[in-house]
Backbone as JSON Lines, residues from 0, in Angstrom:
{"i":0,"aa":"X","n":[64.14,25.8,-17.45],"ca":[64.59,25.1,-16.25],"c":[65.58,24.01,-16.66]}
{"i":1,"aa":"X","n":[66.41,23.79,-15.86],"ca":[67.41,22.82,-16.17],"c":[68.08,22.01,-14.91]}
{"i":2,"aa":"X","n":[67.57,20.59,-14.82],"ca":[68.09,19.38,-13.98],"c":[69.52,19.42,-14.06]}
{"i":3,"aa":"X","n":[69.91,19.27,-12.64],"ca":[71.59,18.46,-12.75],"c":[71.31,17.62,-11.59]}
{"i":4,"aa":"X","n":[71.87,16.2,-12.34],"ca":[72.48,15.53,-10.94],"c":[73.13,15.93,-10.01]}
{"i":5,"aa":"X","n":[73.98,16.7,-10.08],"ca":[75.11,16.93,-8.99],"c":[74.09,17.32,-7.72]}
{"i":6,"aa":"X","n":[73.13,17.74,-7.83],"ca":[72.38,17.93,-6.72],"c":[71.45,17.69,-6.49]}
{"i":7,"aa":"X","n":[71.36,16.07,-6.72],"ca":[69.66,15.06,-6.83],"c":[70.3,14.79,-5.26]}
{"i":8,"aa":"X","n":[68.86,14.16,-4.47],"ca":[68.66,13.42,-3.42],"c":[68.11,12.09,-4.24]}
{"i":9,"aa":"X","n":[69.1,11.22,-3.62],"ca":[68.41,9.86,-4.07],"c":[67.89,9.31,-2.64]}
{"i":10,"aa":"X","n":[66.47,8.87,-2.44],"ca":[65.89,8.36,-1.51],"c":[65.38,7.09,-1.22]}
{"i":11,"aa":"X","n":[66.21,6.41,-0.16],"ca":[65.9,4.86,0.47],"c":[65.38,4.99,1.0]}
{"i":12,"aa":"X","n":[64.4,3.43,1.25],"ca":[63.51,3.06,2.2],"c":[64.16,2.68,3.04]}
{"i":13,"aa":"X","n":[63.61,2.63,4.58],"ca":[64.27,2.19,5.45],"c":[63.54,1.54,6.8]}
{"i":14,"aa":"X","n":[63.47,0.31,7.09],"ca":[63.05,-0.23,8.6],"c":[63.07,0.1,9.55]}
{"i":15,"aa":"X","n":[64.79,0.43,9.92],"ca":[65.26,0.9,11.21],"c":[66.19,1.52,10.69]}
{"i":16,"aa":"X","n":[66.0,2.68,11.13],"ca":[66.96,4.21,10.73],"c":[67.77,4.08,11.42]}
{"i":17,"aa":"X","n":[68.23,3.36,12.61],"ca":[69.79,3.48,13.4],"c":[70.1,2.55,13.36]}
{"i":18,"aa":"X","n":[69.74,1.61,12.69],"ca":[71.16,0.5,11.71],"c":[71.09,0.88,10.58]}
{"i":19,"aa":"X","n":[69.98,1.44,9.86],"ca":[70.52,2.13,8.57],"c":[71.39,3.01,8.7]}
{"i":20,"aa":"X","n":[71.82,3.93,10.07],"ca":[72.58,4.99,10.36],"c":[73.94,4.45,10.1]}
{"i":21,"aa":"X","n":[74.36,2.95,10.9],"ca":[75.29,2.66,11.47],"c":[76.26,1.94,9.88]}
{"i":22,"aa":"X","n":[75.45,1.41,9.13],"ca":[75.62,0.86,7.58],"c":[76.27,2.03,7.06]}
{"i":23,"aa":"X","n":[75.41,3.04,6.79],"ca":[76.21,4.4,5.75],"c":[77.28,4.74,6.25]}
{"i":24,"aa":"X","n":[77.37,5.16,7.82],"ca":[78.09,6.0,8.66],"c":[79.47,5.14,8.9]}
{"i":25,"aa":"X","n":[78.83,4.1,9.22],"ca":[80.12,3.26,9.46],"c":[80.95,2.31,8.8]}
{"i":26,"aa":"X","n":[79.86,1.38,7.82],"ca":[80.31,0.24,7.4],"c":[80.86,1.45,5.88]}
{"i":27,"aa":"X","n":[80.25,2.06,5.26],"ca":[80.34,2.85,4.23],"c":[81.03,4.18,4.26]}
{"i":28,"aa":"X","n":[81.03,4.41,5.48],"ca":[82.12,5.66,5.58],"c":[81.42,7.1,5.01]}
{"i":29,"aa":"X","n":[80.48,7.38,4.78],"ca":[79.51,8.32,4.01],"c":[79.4,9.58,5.14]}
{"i":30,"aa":"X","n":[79.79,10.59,4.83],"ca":[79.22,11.51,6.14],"c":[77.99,12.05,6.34]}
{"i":31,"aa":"X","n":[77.79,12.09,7.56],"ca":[76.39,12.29,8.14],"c":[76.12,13.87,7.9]}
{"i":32,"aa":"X","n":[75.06,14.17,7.29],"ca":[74.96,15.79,7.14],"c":[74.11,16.11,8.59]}
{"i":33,"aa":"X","n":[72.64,15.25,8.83],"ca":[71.87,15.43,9.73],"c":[70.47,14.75,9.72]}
{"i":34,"aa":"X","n":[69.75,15.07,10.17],"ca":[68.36,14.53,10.85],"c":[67.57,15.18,9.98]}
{"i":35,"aa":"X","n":[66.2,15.32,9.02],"ca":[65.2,15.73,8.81],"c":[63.92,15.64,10.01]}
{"i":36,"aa":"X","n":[63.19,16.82,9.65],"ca":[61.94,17.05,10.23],"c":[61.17,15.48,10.38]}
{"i":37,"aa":"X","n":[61.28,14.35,9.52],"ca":[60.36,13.63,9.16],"c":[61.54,11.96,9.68]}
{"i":38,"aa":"X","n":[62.37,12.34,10.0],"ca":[63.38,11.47,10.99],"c":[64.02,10.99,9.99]}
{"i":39,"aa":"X","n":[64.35,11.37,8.09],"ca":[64.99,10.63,7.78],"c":[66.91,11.48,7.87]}
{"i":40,"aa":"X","n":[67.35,10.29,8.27],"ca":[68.89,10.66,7.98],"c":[69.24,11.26,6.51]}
{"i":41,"aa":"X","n":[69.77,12.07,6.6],"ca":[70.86,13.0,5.63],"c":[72.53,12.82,5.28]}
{"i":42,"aa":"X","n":[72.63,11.8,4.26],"ca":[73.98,11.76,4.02],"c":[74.43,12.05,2.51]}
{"i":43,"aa":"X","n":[76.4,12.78,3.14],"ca":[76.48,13.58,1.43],"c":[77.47,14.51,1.7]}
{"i":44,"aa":"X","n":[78.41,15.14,0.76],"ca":[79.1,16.16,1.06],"c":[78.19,17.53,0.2]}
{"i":45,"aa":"X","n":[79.29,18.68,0.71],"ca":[78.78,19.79,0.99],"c":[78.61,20.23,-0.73]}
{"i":46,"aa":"X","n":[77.33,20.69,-0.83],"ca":[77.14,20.81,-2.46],"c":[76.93,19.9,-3.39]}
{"i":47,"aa":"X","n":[77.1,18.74,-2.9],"ca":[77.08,17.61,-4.06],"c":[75.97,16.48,-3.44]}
{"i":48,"aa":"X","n":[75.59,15.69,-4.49],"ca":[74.17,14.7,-4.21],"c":[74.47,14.38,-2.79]}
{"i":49,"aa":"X","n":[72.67,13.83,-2.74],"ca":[72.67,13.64,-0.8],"c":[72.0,12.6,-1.15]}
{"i":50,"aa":"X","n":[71.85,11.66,0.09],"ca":[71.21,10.28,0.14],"c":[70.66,10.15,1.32]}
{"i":51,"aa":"X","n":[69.05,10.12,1.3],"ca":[68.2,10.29,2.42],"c":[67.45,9.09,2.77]}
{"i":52,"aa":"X","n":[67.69,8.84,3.56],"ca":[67.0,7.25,4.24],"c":[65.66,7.54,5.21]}
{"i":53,"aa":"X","n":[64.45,7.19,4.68],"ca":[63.45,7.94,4.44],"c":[62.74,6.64,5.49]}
{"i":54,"aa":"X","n":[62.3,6.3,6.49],"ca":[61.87,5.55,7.66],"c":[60.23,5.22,6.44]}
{"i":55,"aa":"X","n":[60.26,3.85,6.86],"ca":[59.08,3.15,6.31],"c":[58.42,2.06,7.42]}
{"i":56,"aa":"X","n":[57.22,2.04,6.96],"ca":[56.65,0.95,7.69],"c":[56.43,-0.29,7.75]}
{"i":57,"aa":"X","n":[56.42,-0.07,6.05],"ca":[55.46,-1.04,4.98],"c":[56.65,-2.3,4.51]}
{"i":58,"aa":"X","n":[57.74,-1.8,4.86],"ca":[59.46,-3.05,4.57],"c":[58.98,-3.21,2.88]}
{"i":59,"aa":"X","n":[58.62,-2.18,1.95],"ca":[58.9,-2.55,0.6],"c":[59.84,-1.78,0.21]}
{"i":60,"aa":"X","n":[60.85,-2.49,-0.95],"ca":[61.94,-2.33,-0.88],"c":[62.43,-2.64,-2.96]}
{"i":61,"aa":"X","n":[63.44,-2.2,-3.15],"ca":[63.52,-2.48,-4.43],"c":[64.17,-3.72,-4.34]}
{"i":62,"aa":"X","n":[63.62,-4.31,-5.73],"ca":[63.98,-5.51,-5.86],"c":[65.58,-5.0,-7.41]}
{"i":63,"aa":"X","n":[65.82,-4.64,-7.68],"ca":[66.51,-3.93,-8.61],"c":[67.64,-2.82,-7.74]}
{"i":64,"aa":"X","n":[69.06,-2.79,-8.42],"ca":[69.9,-1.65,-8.03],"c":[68.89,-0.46,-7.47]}
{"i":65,"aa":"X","n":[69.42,-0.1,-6.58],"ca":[68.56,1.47,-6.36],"c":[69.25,2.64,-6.05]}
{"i":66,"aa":"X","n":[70.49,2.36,-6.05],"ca":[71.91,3.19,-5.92],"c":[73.3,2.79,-6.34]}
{"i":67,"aa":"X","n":[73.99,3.2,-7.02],"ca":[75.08,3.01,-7.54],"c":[76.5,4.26,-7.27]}
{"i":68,"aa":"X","n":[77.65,3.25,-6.57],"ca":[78.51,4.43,-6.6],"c":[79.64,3.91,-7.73]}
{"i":69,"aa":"X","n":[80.2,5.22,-8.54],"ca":[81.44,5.32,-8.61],"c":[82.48,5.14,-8.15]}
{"i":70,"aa":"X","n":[83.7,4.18,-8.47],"ca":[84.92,3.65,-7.87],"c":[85.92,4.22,-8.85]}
{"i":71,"aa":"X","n":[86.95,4.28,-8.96],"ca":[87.92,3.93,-9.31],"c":[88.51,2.76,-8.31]}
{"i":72,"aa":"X","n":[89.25,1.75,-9.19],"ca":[89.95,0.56,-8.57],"c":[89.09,-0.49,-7.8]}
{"i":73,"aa":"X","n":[88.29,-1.41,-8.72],"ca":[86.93,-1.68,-8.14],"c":[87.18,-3.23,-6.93]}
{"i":74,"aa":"X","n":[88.11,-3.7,-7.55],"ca":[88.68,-4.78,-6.81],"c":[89.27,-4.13,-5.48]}
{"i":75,"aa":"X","n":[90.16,-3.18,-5.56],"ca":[90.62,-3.04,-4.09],"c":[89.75,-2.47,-3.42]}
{"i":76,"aa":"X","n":[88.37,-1.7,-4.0],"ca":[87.41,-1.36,-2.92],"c":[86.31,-2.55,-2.77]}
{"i":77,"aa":"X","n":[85.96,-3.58,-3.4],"ca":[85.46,-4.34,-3.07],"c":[86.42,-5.03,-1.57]}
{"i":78,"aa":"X","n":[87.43,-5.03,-1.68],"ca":[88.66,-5.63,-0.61],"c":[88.13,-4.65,0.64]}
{"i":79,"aa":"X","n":[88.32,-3.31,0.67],"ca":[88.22,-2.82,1.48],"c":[86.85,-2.69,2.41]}
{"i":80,"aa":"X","n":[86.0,-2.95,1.38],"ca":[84.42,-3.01,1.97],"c":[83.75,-4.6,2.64]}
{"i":81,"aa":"X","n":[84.53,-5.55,2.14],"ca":[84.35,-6.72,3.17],"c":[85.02,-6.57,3.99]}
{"i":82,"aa":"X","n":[86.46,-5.7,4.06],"ca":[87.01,-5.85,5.37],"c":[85.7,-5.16,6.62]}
{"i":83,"aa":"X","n":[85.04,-4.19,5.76],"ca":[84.93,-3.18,6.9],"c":[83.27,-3.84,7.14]}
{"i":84,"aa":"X","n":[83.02,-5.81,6.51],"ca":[81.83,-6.23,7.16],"c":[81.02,-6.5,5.89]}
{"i":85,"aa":"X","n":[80.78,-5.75,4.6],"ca":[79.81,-5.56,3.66],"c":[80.01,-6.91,3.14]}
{"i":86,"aa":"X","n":[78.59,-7.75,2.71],"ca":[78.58,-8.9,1.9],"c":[78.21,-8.52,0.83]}
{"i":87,"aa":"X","n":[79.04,-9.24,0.09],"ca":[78.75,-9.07,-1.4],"c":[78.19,-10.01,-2.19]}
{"i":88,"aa":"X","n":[76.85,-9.69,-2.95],"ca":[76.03,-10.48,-4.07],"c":[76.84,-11.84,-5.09]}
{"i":89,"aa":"X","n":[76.52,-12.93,-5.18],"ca":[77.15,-13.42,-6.21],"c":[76.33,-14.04,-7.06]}
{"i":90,"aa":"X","n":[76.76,-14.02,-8.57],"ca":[75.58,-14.47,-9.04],"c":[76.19,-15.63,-10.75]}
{"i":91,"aa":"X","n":[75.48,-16.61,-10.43],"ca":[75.79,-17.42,-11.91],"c":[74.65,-17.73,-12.56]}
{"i":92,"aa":"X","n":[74.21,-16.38,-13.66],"ca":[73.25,-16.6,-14.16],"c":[73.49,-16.57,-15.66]}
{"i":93,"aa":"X","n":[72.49,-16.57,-16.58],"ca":[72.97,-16.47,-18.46],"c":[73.59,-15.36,-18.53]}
{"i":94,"aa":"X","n":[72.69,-14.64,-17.86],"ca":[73.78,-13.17,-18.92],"c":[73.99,-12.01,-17.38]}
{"i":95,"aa":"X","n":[74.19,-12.31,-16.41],"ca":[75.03,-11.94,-15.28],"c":[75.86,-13.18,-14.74]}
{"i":96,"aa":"X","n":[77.18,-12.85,-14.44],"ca":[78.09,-13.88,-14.11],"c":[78.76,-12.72,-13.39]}
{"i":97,"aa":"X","n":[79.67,-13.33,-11.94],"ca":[80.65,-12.7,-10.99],"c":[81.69,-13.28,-10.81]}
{"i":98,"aa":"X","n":[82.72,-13.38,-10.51],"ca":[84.02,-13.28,-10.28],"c":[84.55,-12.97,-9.35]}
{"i":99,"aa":"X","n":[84.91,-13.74,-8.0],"ca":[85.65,-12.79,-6.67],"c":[84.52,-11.4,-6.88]}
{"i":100,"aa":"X","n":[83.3,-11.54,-7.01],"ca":[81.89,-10.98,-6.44],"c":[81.51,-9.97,-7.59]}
{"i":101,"aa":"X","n":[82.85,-9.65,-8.78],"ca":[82.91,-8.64,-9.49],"c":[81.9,-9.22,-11.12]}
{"i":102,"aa":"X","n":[81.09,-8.44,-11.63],"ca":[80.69,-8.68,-13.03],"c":[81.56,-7.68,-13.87]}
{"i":103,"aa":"X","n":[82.01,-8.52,-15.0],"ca":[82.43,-7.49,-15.93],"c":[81.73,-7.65,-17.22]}
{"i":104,"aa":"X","n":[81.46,-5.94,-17.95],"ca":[80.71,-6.15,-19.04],"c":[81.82,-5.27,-19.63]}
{"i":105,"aa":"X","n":[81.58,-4.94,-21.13],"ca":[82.1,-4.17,-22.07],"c":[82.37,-2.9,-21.84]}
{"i":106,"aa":"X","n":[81.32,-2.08,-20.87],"ca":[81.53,-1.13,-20.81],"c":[82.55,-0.71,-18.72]}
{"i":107,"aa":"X","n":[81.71,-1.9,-17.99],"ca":[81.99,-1.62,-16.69],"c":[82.09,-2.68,-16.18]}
{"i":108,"aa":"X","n":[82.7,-2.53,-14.41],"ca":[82.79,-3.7,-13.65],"c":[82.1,-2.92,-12.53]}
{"i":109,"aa":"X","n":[81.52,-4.47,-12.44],"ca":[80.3,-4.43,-11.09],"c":[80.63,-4.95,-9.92]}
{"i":110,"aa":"X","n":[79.96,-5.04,-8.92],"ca":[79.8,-5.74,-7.46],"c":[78.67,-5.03,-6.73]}
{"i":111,"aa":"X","n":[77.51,-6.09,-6.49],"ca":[76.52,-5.75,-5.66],"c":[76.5,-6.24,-4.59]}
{"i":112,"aa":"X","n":[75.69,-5.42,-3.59],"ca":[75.44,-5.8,-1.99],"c":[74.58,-5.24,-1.49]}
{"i":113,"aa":"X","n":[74.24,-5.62,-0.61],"ca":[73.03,-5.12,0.01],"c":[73.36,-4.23,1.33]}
{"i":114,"aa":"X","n":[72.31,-3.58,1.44],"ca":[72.57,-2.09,2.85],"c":[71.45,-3.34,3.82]}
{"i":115,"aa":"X","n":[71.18,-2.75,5.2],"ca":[71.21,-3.05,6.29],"c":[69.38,-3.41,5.99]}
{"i":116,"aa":"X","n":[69.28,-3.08,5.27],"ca":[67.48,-2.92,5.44],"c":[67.12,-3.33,3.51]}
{"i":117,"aa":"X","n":[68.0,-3.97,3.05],"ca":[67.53,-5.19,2.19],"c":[67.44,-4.0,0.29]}
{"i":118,"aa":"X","n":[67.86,-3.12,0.95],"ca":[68.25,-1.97,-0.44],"c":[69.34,-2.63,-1.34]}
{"i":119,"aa":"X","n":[68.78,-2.81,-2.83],"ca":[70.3,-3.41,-3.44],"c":[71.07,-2.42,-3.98]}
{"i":120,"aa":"X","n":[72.43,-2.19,-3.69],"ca":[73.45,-1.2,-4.11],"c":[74.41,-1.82,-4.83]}
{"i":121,"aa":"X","n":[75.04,-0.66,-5.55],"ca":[76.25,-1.23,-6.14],"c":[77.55,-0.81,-6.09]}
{"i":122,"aa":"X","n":[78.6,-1.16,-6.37],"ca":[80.0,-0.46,-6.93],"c":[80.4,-0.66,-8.1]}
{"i":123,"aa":"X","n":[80.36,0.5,-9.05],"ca":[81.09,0.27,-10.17],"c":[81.58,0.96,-10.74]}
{"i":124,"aa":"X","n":[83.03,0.61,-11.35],"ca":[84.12,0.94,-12.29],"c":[83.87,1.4,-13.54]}
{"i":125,"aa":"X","n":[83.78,2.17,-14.48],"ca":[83.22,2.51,-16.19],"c":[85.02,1.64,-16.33]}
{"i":126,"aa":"X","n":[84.89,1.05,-17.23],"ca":[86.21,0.82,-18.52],"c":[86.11,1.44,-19.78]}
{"i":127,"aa":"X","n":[85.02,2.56,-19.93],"ca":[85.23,3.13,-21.21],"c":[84.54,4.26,-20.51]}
{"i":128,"aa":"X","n":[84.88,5.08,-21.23],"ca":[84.85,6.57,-21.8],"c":[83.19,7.0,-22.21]}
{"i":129,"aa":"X","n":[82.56,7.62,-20.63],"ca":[80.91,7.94,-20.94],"c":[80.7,8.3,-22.57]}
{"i":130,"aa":"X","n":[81.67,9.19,-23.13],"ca":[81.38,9.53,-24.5],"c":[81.27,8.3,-25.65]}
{"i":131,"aa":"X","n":[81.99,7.51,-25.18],"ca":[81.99,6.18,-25.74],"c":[80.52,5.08,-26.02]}
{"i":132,"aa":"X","n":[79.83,5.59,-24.54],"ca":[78.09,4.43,-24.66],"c":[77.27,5.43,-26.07]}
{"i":133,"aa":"X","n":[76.68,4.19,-26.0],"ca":[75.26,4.72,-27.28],"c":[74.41,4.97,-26.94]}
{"i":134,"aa":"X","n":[73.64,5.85,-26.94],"ca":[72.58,6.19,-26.85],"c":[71.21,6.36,-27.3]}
């Protein structure tokens, strides 16, 4: 047997599924695939990972990234995603520091924010070459 990402479901918790709707759909631009049996929303293109917002009761929530997208050009999509409303994380700590909302490390540049129902997400840029990290 053999795992691929390309076709994981990564699954959020969620409070209220129609402002979680309105966050992906709208503020994020993500397309809507559909509805599950169990009311959670379905978002994702055709063949490739999906992201299912899975209705909770209990409001526990990660305290840690729990989704991360890929950018190219991380500054002008950070630009484009406050236009379209998204607040972005800032942080001045020892060994996380931001910049106009962005962290940069050796390997990548960051920017976190939060979705509608307290999920922490991210955007980030690689500056090196996956073959490049250690493992």
């Amino acid at each position: 047997m053999t795992l691929v990402l390309n076709k994981a479901t990564t699954v959020l918790p969620v409070d209220d599924v129609a402002r979680a709707h309105s966050f992906y759909a709208d503020m994020l631009g993500l397309p809507h695939r559909g509805t599950a049996s169990d009311g959670s929303d379905l978002f994702g293109s055709d063949g490739g990972p999906m992201l299912q917002l899975m209705p909770v009761t209990d409001g526990k929530h990660s305290d840690h990234t729990a989704l991360s997208f890929e950018v190219s050009g991380l500054e002008e999509t950070v630009k484009e995603m406050e236009a379209r409303g998204v607040t972005f994380q800032d942080y001045d700590l020892p060994d996380l520091k931001t910049e106009n909302h962005i962290c940069t490390t050796d390997s990548e540049k960051c920017a976190w924010f939060m979705d509608s129902e307290h999920n922490v997400l991210c955007v980030h840029e690689n500056i090196t070459s996956p073959a490049d990290y250690q493992l």
